[in-house]
Structures are given as structure tokens and as C-alpha cells.
DRENTORKOL-3810 file (N, C-alpha, C; in nm, 4 decimals):
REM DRENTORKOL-3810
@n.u->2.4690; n.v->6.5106; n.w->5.1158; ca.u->2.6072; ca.v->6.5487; ca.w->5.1356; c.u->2.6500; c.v->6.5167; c.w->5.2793
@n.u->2.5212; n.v->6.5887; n.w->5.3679; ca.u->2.6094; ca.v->6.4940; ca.w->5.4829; c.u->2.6116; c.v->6.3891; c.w->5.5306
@n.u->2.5622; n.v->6.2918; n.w->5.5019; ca.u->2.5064; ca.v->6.1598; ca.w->5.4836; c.u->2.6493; c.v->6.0978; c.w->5.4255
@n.u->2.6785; n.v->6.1590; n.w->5.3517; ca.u->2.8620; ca.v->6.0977; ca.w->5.2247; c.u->2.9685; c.v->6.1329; c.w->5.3394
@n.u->2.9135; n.v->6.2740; n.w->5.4207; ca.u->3.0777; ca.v->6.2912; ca.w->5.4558; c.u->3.0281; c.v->6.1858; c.w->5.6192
@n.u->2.9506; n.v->6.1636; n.w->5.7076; ca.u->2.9696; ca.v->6.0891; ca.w->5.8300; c.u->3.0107; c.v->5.9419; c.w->5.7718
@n.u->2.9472; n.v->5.8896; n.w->5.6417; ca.u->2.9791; ca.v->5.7658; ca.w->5.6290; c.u->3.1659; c.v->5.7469; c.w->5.5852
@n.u->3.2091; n.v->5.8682; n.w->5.5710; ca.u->3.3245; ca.v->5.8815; ca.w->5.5345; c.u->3.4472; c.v->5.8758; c.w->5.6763
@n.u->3.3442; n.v->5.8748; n.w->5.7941; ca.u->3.4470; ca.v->5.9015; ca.w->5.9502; c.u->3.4366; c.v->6.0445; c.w->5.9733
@n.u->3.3706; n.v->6.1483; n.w->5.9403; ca.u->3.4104; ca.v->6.2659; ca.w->5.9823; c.u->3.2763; c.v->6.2617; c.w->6.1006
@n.u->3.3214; n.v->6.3870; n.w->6.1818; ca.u->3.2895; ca.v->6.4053; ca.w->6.2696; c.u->3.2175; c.v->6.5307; c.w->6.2357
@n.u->3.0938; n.v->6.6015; n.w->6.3611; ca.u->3.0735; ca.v->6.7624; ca.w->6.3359; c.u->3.1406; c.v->6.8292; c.w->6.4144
@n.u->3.1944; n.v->6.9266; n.w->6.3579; ca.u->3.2487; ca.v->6.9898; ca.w->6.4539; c.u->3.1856; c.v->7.1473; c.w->6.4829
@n.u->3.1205; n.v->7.1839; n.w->6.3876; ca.u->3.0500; ca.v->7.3070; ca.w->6.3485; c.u->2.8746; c.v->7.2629; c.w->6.4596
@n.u->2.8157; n.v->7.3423; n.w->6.5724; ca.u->2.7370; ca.v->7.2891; ca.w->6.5997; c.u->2.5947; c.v->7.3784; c.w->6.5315
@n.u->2.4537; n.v->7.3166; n.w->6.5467; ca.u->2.3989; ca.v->7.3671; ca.w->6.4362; c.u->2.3073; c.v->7.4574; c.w->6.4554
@n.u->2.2547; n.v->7.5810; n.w->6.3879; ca.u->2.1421; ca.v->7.6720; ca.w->6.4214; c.u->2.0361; c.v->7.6685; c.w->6.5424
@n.u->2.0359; n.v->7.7971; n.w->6.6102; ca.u->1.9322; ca.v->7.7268; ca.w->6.7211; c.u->1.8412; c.v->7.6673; c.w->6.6624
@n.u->1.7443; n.v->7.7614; n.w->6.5798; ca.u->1.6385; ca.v->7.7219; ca.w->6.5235; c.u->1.6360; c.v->7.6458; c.w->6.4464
@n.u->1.7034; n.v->7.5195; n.w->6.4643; ca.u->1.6884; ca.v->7.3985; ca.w->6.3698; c.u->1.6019; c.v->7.3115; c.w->6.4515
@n.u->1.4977; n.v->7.2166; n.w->6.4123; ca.u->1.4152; ca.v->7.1835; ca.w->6.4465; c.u->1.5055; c.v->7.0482; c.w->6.5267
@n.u->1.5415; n.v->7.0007; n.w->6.4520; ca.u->1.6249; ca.v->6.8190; ca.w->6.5080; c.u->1.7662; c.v->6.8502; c.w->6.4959
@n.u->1.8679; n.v->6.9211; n.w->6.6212; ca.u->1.9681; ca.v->6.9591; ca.w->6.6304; c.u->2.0459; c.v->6.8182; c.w->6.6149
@n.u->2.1804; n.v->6.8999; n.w->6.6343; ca.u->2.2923; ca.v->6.8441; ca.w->6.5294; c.u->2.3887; c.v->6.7985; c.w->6.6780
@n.u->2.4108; n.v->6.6717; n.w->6.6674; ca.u->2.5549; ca.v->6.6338; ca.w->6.7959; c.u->2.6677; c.v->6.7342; c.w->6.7344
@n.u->2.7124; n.v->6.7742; n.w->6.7869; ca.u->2.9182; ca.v->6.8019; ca.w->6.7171; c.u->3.0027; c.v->6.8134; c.w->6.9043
@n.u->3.1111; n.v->6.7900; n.w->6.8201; ca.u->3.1803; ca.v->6.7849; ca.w->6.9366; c.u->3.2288; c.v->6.8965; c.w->6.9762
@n.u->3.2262; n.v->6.9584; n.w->7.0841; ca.u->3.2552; ca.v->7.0869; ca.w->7.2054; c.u->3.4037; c.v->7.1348; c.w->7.1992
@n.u->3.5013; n.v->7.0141; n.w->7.2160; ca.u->3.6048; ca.v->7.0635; ca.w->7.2703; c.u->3.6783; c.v->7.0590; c.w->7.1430
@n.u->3.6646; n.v->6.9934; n.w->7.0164; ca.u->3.7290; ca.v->7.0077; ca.w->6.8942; c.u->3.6764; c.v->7.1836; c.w->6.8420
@n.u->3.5358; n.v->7.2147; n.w->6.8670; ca.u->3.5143; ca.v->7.3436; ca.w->6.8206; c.u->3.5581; c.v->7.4272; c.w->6.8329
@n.u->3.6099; n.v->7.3943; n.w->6.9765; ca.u->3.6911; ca.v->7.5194; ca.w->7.0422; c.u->3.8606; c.v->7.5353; c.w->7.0321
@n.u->3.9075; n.v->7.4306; n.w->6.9724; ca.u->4.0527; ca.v->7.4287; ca.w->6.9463; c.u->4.0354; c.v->7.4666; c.w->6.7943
@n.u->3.9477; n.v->7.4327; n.w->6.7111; ca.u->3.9115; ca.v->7.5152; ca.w->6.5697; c.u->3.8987; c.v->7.6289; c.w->6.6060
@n.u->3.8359; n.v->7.6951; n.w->6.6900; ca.u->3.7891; ca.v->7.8635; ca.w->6.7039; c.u->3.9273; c.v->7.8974; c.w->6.7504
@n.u->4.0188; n.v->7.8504; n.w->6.7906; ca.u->4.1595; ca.v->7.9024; ca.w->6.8406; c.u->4.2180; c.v->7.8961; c.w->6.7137
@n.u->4.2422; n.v->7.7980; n.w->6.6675; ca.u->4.3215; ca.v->7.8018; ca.w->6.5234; c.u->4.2804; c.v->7.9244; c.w->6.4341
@n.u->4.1637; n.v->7.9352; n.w->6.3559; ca.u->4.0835; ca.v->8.0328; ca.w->6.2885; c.u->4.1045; c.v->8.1626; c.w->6.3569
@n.u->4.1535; n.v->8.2060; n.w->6.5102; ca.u->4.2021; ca.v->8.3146; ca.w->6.5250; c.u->4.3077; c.v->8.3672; c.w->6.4857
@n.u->4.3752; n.v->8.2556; n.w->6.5241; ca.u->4.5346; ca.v->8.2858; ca.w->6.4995; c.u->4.5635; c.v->8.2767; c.w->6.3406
@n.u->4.4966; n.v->8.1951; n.w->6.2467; ca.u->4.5089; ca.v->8.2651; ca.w->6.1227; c.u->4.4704; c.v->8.4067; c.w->6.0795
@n.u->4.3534; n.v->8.3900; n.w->6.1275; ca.u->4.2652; ca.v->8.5566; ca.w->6.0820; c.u->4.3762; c.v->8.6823; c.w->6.1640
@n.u->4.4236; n.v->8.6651; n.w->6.2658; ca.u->4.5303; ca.v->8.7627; ca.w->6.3299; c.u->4.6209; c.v->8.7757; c.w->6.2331
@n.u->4.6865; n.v->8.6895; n.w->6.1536; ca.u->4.7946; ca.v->8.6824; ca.w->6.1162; c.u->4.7672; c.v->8.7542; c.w->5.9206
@n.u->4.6749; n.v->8.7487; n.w->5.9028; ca.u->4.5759; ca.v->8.7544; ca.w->5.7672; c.u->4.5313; c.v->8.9189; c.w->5.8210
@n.u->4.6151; n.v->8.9770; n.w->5.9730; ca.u->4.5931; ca.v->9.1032; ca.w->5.9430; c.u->4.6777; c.v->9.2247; c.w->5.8478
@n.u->4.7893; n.v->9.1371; n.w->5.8379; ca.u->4.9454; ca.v->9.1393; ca.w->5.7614; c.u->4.9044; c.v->9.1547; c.w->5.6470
@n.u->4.9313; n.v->9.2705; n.w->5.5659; ca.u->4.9406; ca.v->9.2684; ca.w->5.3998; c.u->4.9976; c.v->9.1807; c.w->5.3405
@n.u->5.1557; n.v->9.1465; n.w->5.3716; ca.u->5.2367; ca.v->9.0545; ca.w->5.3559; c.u->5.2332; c.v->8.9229; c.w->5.3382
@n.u->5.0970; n.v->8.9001; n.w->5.4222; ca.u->5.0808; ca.v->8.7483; ca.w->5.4512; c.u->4.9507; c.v->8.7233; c.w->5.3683
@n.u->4.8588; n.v->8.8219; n.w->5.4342; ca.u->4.7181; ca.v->8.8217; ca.w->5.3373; c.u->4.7190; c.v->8.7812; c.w->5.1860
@n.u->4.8405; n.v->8.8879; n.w->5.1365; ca.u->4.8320; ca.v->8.8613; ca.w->4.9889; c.u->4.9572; c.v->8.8242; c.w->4.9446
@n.u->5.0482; n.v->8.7444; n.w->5.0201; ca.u->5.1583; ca.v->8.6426; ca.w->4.9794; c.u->5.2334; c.v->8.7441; c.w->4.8768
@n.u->5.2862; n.v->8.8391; n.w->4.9335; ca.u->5.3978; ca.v->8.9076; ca.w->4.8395; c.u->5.5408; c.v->8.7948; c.w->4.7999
@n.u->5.5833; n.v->8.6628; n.w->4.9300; ca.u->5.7149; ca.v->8.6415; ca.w->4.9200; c.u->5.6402; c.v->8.5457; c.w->4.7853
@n.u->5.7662; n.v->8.4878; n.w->4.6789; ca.u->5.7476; ca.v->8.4025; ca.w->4.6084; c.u->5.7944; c.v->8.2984; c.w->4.6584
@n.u->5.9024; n.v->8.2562; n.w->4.7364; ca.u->5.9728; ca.v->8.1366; ca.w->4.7781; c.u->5.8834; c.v->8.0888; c.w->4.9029
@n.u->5.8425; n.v->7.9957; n.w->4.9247; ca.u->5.7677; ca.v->7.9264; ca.w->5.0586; c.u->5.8839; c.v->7.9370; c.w->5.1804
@n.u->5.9792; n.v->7.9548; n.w->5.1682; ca.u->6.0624; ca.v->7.9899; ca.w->5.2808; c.u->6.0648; c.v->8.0802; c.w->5.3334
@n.u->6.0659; n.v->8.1838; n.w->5.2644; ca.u->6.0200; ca.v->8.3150; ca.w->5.3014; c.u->5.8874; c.v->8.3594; c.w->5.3917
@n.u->5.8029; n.v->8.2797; n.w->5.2666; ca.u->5.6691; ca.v->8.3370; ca.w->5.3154; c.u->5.6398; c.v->8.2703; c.w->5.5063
@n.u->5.7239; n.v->8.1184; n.w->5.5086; ca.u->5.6987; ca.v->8.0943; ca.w->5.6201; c.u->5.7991; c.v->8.1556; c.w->5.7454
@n.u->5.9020; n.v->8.1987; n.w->5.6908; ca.u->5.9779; ca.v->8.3546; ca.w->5.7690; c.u->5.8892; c.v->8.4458; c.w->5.8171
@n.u->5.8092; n.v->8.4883; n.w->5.6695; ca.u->5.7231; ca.v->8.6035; ca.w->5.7425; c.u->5.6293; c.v->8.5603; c.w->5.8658
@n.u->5.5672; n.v->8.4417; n.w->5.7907; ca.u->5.4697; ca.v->8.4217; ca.w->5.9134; c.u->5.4863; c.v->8.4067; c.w->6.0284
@n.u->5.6551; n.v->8.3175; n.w->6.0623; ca.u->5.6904; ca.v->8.3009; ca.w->6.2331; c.u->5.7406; c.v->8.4485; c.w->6.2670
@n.u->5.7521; n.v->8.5224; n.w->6.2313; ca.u->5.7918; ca.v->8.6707; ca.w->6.2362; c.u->5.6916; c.v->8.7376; c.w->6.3259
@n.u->5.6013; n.v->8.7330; n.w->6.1975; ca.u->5.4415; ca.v->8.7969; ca.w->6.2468; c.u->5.3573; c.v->8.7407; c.w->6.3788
@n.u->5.4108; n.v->8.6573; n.w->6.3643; ca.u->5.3094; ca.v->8.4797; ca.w->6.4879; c.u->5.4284; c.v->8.5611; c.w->6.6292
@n.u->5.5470; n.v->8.6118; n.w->6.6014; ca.u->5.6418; ca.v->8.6532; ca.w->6.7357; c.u->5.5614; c.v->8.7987; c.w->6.7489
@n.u->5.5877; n.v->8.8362; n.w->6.6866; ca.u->5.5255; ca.v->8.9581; ca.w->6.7028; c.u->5.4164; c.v->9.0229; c.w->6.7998
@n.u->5.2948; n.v->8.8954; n.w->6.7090; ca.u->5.1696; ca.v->8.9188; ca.w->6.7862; c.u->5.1442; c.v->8.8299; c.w->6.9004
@n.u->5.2670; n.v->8.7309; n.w->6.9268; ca.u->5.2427; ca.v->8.6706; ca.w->7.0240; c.u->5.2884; c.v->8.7603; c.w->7.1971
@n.u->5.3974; n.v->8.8995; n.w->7.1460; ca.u->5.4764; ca.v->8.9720; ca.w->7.2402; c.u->5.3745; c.v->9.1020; c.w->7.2753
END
């Protein structure tokens, strides 16, 4: 599998277990703009609202979210 996805262009970005015997390259500064992203979802996934998508219209739901994103950004 990972053999399919590097021949595919992807990159690692996940770096790998200490205790792996023949460690893994991934790249540093992509990990860390992923670990920023994945916050700011999981912050926002603290919201009932958002967690479990009460709006039905995607307009809405993305209302709520710049709402919530002001919110926790103040």
C-alpha cells in the first residue's frame, strides 16, 4: 500500500514510530501546518451544531461554521 501511494506522488507527511527499526523521511513543515488544520477542525467539532450537522442547507451549515471559527477565534 505504501509502495501504490509514493508511486502515485504523495508525499509522508505523518512521521513514523520511534521504535521502528528503518524510519520513515516525511516532511516537518507540511506536518505542522496539518497539526494546525486538525486543530482548528477538532475546536470547531466542539459545537453540537457542527459535530452533528443539524443545518440541512450547506449554506447554513457554512454560516454556522464562520460563526463558530469568529467566535473561537475572539
Amino acid at each position: 500500500m505504501r509502495t501504490q501511494i509514493q508511486q502515485a506522488g504523495a508525499t509522508a507527511v505523518i512521521p513514523s514510530k520511534k521504535n521502528r527499526l528503518i524510519p520513515l523521511n516525511h516532511d516537518t513543515d507540511m506536518y505542522k501546518e496539518r497539526n494546525h488544520i486538525e486543530r482548528a477542525i477538532n475546536g470547531l467539532k466542539r459545537f453540537r451544531a457542527v459535530a452533528t450537522r443539524f443545518d440541512k442547507r450547506a449554506a447554513n451549515y457554512f454560516a454556522t461554521c464562520c460563526l463558530i471559527a469568529a467566535l473561537t477565534w475572539l
